[in-house]
SEPAVO-59410 format. One record per residue (C-alpha): x, z, y. Coordinates in pm, whole numbers, padded with zeros to 5 digits, always signed. Layout:
BEGIN
XZY/...
//
This chain:
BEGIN
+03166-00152+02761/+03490-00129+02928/+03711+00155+02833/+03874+00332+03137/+04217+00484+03200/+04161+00839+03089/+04443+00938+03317/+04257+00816+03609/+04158+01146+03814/+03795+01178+03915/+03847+01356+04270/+04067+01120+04518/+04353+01417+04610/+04286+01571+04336/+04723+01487+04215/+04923+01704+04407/+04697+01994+04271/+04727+01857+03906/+05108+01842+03941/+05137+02197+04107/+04883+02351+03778/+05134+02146+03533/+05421+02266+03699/+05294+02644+03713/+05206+02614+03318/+05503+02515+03216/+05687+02778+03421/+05487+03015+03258/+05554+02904+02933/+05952+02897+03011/+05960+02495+02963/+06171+02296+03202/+05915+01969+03220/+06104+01590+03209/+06221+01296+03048/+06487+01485+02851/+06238+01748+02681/+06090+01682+02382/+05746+01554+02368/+05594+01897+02168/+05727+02094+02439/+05580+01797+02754/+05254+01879+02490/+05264+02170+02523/+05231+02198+02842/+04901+01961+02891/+04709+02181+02597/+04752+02497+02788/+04655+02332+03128/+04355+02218+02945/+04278+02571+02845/+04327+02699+03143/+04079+02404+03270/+03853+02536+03074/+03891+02903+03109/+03839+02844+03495/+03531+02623+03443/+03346+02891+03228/+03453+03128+03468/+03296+02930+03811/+02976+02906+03568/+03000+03245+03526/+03052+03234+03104/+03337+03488+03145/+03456+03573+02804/
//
């Protein structure tokens, strides 16, 4: 079985809104996102927008905690 690009999106379109959730996370968190950061802080960024992935999906299912 071939293994896929994991960074592949799903939902054709679906970019621009990943880019404007990565670039609202990090503002959030206070992180200028780029080549010149660090990689824990570029991280960083991509485990919270999987939270808040996740905190939205339970939420549309109606699991709010």
């Amino acid at each position: 079985m071939a293994r896929r690009n994991r960074n592949e999106l799903l939902v054709p379109g679906a970019r621009r809104s990943m880019e404007r959730l990565k670039e609202e996370t990090a503002q959030e968190m206070g992180i200028e996102l780029g080549a010149d950061q660090t990689a824990r802080n570029n991280g960083a960024v991509g485990g919270h927008m999987v939270k808040n992935l996740i905190r939205l999906g339970e939420e549309s299912l109606g699991k709010k905690k």
